[in-house]
C-alpha positions as CSV (number, residue, x, y, z in Angstrom):
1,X,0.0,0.0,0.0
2,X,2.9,2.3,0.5
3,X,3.3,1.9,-2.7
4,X,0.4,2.7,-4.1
5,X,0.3,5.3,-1.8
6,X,3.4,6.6,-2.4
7,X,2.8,6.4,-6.2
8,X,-0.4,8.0,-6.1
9,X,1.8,10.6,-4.1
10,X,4.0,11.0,-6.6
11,X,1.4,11.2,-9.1
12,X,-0.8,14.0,-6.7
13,X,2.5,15.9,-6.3
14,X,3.6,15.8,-10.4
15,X,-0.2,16.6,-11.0
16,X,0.0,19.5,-8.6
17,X,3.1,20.6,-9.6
18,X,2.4,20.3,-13.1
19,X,-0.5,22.6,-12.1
20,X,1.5,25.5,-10.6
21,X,4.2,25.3,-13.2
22,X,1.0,25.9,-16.2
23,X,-0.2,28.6,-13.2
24,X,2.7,30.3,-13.3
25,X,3.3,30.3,-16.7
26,X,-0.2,31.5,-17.7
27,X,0.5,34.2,-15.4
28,X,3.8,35.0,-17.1
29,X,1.9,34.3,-20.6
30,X,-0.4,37.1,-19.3
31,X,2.0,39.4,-17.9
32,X,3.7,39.3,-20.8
33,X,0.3,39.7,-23.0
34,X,-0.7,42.3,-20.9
35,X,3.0,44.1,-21.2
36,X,2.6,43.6,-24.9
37,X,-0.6,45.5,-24.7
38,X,0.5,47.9,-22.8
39,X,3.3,48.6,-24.8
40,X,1.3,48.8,-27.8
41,X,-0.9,51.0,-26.2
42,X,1.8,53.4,-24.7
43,X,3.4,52.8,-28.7
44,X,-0.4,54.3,-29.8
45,X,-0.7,57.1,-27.1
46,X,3.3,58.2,-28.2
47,X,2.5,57.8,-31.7
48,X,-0.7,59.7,-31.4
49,X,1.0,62.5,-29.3
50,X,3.7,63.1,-31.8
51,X,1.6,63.2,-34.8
52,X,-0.3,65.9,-33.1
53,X,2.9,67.5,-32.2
54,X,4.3,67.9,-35.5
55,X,0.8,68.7,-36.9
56,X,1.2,72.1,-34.0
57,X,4.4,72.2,-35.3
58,X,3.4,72.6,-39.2
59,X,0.6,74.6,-38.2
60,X,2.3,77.4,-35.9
61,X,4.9,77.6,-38.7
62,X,2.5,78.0,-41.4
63,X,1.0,80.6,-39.4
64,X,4.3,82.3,-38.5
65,X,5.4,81.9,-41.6
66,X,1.6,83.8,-43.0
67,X,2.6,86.4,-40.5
68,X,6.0,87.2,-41.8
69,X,4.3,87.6,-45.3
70,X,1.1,89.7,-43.8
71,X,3.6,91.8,-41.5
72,X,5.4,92.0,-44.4
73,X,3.1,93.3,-46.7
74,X,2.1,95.5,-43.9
75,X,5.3,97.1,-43.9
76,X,5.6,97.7,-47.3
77,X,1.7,99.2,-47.4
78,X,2.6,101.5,-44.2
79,X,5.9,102.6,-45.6
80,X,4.2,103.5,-49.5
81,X,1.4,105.1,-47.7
82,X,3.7,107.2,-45.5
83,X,5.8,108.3,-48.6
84,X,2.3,108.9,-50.4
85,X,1.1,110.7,-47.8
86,X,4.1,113.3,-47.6
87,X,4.4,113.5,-50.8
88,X,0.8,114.8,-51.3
89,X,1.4,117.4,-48.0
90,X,4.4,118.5,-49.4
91,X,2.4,119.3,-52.8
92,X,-0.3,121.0,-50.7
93,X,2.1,122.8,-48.7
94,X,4.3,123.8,-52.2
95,X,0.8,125.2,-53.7
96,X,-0.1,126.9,-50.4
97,X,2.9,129.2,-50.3
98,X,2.8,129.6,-53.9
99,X,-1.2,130.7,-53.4
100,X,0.5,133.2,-50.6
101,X,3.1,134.5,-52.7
102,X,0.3,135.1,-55.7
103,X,-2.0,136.8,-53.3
104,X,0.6,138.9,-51.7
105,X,2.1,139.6,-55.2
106,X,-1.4,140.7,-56.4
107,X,-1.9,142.7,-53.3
108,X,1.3,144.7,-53.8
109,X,0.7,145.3,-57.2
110,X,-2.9,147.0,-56.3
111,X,-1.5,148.6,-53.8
112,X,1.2,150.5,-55.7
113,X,-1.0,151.1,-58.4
114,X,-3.5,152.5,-55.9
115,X,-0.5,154.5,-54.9
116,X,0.5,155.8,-58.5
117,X,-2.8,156.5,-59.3
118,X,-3.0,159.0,-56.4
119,X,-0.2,160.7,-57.2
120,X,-0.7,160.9,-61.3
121,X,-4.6,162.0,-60.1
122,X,-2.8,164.8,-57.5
123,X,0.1,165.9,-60.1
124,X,-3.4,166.2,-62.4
125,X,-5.2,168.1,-60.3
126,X,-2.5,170.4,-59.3
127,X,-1.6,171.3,-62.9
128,X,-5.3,171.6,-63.7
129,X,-5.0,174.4,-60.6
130,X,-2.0,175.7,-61.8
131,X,-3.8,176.2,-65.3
132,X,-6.9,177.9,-63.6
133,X,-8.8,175.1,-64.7
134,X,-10.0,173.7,-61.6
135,X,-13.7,174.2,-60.9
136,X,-15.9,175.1,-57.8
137,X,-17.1,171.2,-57.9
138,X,-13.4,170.2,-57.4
139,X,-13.1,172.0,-53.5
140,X,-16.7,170.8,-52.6
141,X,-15.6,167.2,-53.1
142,X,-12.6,168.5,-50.8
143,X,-9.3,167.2,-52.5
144,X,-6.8,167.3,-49.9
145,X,-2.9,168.3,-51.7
146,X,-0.4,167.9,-49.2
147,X,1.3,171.5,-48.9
148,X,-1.1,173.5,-51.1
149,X,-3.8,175.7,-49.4
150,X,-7.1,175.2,-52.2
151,X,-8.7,178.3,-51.5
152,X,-5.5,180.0,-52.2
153,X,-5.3,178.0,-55.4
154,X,-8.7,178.8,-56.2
155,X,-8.6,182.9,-56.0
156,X,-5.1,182.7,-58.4
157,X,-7.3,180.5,-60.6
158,X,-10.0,182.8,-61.0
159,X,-7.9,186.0,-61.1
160,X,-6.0,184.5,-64.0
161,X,-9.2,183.2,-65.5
162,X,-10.2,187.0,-65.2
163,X,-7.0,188.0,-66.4
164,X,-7.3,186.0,-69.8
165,X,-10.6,187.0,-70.4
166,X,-10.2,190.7,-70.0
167,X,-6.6,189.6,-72.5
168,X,-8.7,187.7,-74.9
169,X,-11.7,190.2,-75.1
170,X,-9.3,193.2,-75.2
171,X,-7.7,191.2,-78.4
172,X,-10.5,191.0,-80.0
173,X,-11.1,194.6,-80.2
């Protein structure tokens, strides 16, 4: 009976052992499963990360890149805009002192004309006295001759205006 019994031990303990060493390596057979998966997962979640990384990547640069151009562009519109902008002030500003120097031009031309005109109408009017031809509507309207007293004028006037009469009228006879 020993024997059998110590066979059947045998057999219980290969049978149990056997059953601890399949244990243990379906447990190591599913670590190792499970580390695959793992793996593959952590493979997925890096590969996914990066592919969104370099798609930022490509994006910020295309946008950096759209910026350079825009700012760019920018630039160039700001800097033309600025040079059309003086250059249409300094136009405005060119005709504007021109206008000035037109208008002060014209101004002293009326004025010295004005001022001729006075004098050729008082160097007139002081021969026409000197002629006796001055009449009594001339010192009404009050003609004022720097230096020369009109009702002065006016008597020699009519005293030579009396004088050529009585000349003329005593020729005649």
């Amino acid at each position: 009976q020993w024997g059998e019994e110590n066979g059947s031990a045998t057999l219980i303990g290969a049978v149990y052992h056997g059953y601890k060493v399949r244990q243990h390596l379906k447990e190591q057979r599913d670590r190792m499963l499970l580390s695959r998966e793992e793996e593959a997962a952590d493979l997925l979640v890096c590969n996914s990360k990066m592919h969104l990384a370099r798609k930022l990547v490509r994006t910020l640069l295309h946008e950096n890149h759209t910026l350079r151009v825009n700012t760019s562009s920018l630039n160039i519109q700001r800097c033309w805009r600025g040079h059309a902008g003086r250059r249409v002030f300094e136009e405005r500003r060119s005709w504007v002192i021109e206008r000035r120097v037109v208008v002060a031009s014209t101004d002293l031309q009326r004025c010295f004309r004005g001022h001729t005109g006075r004098l050729r109408f008082r160097a007139e009017a002081l021969s026409d006295l000197r002629k006796g031809l001055l009449h009594e509507r001339y010192l009404i309207t009050a003609i004022q001759i720097p230096g020369v007293d009109l009702k002065d004028v006016y008597s020699e006037s009519e005293s030579l205006a009396n004088s050529k009469k009585s000349l003329s009228a005593s020729l005649r006879q």
